[in-house]
C-alpha positions as CSV (number, residue, x, y, z in Angstrom):
1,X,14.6,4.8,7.8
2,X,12.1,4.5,10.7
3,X,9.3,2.1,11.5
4,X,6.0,3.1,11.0
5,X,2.7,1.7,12.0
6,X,-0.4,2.9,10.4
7,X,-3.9,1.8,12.0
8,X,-6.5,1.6,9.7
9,X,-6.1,-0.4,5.8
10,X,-8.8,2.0,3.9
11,X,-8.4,4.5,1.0
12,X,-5.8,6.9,3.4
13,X,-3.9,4.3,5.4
14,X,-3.1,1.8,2.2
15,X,-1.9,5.3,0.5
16,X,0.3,6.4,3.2
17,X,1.4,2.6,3.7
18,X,2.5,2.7,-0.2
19,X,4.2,6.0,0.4
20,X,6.1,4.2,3.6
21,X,7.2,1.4,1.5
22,X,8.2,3.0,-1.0
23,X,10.7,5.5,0.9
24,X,12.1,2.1,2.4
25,X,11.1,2.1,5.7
26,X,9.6,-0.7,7.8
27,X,5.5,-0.7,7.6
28,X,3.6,-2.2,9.7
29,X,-0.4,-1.9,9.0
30,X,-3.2,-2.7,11.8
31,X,-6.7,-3.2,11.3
32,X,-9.9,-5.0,12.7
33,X,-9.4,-7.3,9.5
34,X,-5.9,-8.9,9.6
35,X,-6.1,-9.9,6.1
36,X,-7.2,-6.3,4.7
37,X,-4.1,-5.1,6.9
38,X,-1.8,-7.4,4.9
39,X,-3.5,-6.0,1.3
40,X,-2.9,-2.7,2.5
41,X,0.3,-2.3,0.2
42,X,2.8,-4.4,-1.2
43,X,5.2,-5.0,1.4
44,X,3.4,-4.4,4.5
45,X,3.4,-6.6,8.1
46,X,-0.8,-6.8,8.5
47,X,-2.0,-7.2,12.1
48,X,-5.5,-7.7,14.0
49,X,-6.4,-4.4,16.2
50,X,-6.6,-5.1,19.7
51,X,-3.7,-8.0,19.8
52,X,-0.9,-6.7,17.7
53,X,1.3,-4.6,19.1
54,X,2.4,-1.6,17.9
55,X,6.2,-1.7,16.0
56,X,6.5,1.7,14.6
57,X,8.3,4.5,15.8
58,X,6.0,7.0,13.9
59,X,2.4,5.9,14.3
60,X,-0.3,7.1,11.4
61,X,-3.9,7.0,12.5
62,X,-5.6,6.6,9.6
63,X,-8.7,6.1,10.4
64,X,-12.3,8.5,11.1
65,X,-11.7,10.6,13.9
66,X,-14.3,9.4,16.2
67,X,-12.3,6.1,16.3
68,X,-9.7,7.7,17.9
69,X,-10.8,7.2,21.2
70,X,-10.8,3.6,20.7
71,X,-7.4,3.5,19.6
72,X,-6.8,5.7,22.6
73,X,-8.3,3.1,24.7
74,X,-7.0,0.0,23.5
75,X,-3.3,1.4,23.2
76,X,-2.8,4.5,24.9
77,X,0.2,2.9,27.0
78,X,1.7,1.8,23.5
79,X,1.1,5.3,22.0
80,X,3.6,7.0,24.7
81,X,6.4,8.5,23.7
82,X,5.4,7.9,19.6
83,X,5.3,10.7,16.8
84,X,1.3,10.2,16.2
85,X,0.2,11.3,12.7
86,X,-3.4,12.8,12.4
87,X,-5.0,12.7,9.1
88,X,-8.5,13.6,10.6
89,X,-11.2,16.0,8.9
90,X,-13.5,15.7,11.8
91,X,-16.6,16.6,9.7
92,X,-20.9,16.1,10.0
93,X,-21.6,15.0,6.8
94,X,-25.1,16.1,7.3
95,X,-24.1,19.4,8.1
96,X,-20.9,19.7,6.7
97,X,-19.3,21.6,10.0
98,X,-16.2,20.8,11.6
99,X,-17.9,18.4,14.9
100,X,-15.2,18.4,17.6
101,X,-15.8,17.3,21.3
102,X,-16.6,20.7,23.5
103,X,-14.1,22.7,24.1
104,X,-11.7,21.0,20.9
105,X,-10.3,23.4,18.6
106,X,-8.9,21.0,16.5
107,X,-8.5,17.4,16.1
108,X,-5.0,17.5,16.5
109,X,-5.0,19.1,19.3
110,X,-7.6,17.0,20.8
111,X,-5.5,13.9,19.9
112,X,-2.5,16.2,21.9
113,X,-4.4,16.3,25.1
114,X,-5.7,12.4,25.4
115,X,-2.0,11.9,24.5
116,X,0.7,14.0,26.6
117,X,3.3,11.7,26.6
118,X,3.3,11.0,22.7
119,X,4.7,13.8,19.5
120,X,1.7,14.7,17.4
121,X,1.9,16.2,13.6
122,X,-1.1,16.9,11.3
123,X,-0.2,15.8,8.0
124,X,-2.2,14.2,4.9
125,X,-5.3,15.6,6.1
126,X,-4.9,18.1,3.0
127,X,-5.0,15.3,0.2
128,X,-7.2,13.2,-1.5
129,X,-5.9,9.4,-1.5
130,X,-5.8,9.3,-4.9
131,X,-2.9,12.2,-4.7
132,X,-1.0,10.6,-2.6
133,X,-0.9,6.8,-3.8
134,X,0.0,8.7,-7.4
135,X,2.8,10.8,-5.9
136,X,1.3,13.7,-8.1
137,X,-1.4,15.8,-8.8
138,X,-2.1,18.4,-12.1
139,X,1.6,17.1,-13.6
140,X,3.4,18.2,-9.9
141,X,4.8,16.2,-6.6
142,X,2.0,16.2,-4.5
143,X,2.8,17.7,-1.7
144,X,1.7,17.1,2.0
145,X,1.4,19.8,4.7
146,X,2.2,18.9,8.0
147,X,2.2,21.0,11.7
148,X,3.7,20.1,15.0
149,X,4.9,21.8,17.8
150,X,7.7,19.3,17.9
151,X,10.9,20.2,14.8
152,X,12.6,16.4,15.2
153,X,8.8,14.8,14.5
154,X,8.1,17.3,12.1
155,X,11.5,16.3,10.1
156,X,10.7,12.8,11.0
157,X,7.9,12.7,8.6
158,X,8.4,14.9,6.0
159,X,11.6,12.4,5.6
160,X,9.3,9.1,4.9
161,X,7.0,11.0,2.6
162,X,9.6,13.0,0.4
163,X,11.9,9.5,0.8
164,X,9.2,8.2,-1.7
165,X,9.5,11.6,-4.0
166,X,5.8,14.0,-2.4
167,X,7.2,17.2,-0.9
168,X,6.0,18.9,2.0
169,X,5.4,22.4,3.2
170,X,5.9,23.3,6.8
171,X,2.9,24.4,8.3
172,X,4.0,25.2,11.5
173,X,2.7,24.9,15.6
174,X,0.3,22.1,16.0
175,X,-2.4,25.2,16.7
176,X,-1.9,25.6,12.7
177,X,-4.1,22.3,12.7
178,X,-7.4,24.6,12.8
179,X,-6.4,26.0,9.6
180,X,-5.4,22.7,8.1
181,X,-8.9,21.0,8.9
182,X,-10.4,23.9,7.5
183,X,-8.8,23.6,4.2
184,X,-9.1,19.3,4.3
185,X,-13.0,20.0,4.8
186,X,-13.7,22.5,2.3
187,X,-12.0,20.3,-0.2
188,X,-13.8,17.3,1.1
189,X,-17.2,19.4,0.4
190,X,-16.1,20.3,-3.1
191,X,-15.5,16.7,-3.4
192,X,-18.5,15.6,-2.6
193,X,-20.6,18.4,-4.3
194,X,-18.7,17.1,-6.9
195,X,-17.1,20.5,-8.1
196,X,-13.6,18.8,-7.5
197,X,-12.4,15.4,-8.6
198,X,-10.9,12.9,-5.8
199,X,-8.1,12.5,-8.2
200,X,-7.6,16.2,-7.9
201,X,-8.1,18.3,-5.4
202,X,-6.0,21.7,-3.6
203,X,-2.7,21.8,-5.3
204,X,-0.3,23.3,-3.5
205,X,2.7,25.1,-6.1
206,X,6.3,25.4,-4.6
């Protein structure tokens, strides 16, 4: 089972650490707060942003997209030749509209561009937290859809997430990202016009 790395210890990144565990593999969790890093989920190796360094193989950033670029900064060098998992929904919560940089169709592909030399796959961006701590949703796996240009990366993850009994669905290229956003911010705006429950959410039926 691979190595994975996830920056950020909030709602997502504690979920997808639990997930992680639970499918056996090695998790390391970083964080501006060391100590919230090591409450992330049973089991976890917590580390301080800026002087860990990164262990994983497969790197999840689970954080607000408009840290990326920090992340970007402080461990670009790191971040070569990783599979980089984006959970982003790039959204203005005043306006509710996707907000990319100019020129970004998606934040996937935005990550793909800062990052040549690394693998990226969307995945998670479609579920709730609360789905994917619980493993299920409306009496069903929850299950996690992921794109990447890149089969092996795509495999890669989908092995650690169904390794702790989700499923996945293969949404294909890394362009499929658009879409995926899409469909994470529409739920996110049902969410928070509270005509969906955070505990619910998009269910996806195989």
């Amino acid at each position: 089972m691979s190595t994975i790395t996830i920056f950020g210890a909030g709602n997502i990144g504690s979920a997808v650490a639990g997930i992680a565990v639970k499918a056996g593999a090695t998790v390391q969790v970083i964080d501006r707060n060391p100590d919230k890093a090591s409450a992330a989920a049973e089991g976890v190796t917590g580390a301080k942003f800026g002087t860990a360094e990164i262990a994983g193989d497969i790197v999840v950033l689970a954080l607000p997209f408009p840290a990326y670029d920090d992340v970007i900064a402080a461990y670009g060098d790191q971040l070569a030749g990783k599979t980089i998992v984006d959970p982003s929904n790039p959204i203005d919560f005043g306006t509710f509209d996707l907000a990319l940089p100019k020129g970004a169709q998606s934040a996937a592909e935005y990550l793909a561009g800062k990052l040549p030399q690394s693998t990226i796959v969307k995945a998670f961006n479609t579920n709730f937290a609360a789905t994917l701590a619980a493993g299920v949703i409306d009496g069903a796996p929850t299950v996690a859809q992921l794109a990447s240009d890149d089969e092996n990366a795509k495999k890669a993850v989908a092995a650690f997430i169904e390794g702790a009994g989700l499923k996945t669905v293969d949404a294909g290229p890394l362009k499929r990202a658009q879409y995926l956003e899409g469909y994470g911010a529409l739920q996110i705006i049902l969410g928070v016009t509270e005509q969906t429950p955070w505990t619910g959410g998009f269910k996806v039926v195989k």
